[in-house]
N, C-alpha and C positions, 0 to 999 in steps of 0.2 A: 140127445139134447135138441133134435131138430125130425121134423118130419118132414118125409118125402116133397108135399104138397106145396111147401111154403117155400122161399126164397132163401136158398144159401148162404149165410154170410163171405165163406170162402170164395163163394166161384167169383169170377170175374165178369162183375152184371154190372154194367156205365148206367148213369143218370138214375141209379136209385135217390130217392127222397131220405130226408135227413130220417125220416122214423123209422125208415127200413135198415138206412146204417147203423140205427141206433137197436136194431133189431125188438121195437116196441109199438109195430105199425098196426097189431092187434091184441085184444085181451090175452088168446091163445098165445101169440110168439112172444108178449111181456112175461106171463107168465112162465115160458119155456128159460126166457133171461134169466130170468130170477134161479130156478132152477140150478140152470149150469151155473151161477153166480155163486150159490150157494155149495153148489158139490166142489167149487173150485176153488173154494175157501177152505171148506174140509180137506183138501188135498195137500193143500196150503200149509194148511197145520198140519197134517201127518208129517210131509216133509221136514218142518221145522223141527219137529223131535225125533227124527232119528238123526244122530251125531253123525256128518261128515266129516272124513278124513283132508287136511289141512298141511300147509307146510308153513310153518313161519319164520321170514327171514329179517330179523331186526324188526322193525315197524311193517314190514309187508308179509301180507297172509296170500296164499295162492293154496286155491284148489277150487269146489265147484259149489255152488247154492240151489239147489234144482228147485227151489221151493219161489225163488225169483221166474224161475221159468214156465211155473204153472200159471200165475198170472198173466204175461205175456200169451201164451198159448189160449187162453180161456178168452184176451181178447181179439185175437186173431183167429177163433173158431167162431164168438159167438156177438161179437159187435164190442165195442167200445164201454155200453155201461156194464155189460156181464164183468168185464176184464177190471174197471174201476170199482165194482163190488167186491168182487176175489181178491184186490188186494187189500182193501180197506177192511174187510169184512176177517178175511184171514189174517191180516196182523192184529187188529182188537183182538181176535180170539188166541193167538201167540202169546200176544200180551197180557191177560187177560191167565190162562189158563199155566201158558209157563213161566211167565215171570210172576204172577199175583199182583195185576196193577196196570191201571191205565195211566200213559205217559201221554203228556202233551197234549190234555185232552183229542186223544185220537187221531193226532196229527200227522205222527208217522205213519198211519194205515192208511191214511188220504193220499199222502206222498208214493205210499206202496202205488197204492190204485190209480195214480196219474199214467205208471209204465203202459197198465193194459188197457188204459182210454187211448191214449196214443197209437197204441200197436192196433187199436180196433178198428179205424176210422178205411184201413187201407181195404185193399181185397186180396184175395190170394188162391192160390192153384196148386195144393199141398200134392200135386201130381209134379210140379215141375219144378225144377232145380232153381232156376231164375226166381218163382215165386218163392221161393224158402230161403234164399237168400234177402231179398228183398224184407221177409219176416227178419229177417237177422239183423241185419241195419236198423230199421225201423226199433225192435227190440232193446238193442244199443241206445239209438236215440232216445228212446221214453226214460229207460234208464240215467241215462245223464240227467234228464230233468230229476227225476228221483232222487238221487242223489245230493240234484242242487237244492231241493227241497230240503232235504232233508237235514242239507247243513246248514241252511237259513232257517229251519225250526230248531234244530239243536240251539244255534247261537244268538237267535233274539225270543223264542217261547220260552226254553227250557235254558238255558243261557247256560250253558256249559263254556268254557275256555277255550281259546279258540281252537291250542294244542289240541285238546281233545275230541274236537267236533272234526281235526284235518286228518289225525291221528285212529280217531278209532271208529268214524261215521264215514268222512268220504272214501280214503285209501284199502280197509276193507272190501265196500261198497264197489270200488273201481277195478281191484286187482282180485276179486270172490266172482261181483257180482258180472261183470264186463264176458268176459270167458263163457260163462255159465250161460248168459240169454243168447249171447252170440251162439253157443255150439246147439247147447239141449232145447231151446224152441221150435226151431226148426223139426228138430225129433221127434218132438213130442206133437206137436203138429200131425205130422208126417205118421207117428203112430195113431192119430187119434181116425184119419183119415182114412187109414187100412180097416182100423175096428168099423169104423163106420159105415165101408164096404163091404164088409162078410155080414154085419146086422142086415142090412140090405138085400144081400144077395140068400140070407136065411129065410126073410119074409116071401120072397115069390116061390 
């Protein structure tokens, strides 16, 4: 997703320009956004159909969403709008392909897409422990907005009851998705940064 020459989003470089957070300071690195934007939407959607296992106890579901966690990761690899594409872009197409139907005119995938504009803005050091935590928090936070988005489009776009939007949109969302960016962002992070180093160390 990224060539040697150009500026990192991960590393930890002070007083970048808003186009270079934004990872769109030229044709080539827009282009390269778009790119991982898109492959992280595909991923997005792979995730979302294969069935995870779940435990549910009364109204609360526990277990993991990895497909929450590609988003985050895609904005904390590759800036703020890749990670805002990847969710938007990969829930349309969930929506879209496995339910048959656009909800809210696309308002859930925008909500998706808030977690990894959040998580992009920071920088990070997928070498160090303090950076990956830091990815964890932040992941967390973008999350909660999502969430809160998402309950204020269920109950004045799509106006569902309010049962239902605390019931089967936020508590989900908090006891699935909360776990899930908290533990596997980091990981996946952390994996994407290893591959990224043997691609590297293959080219010279």
């Amino acid at each position: 997703m990224m060539s040697e020459s150009e500026t990192i989003a991960t590393q930890d470089t002070p007083n970048r320009t808003l186009l270079e957070k934004l990872q769109i300071q030229s044709s080539n690195v827009l282009l390269l956004t778009l790119i991982a934007s898109f492959l992280g939407a595909t991923i997005y959607l792979v995730f979302e159909m294969i069935p995870m296992p779940y435990l549910a106890v009364g109204l609360f579901t526990f277990g993991l969403v990895p497909s929450l966690s590609v988003i985050a990761a895609v904005g904390a690899i590759r800036g703020p709008i890749a990670g805002l594409l990847t969710g938007y872009v990969g829930g349309l197409l969930a929506n879209i392909i496995l339910n048959g139907e656009i909800v809210a005119l696309t308002l859930y995938g925008l909500a998706l897409g808030v977690m990894g504009f959040i998580v992009g803005f920071a920088n990070y050091d997928f070498t160090k422990g303090r950076s990956l935590a830091k990815l964890s928090v932040l992941s967390a936070v973008g999350l909660l907005f999502t969430i809160l988005l998402t309950v204020v489009i269920g109950l004045f776009v799509v106006q569902v009851a309010t049962l239902v939007a605390l019931g089967f949109q936020l508590l989900p969302l908090l006891t699935l998705g909360l776990p899930t960016v908290i533990v596997l962002t980091p990981l996946f992070a952390r994996f994407w940064q290893i591959l990224e180093s043997q691609i590297i160390l293959a080219r010279q």
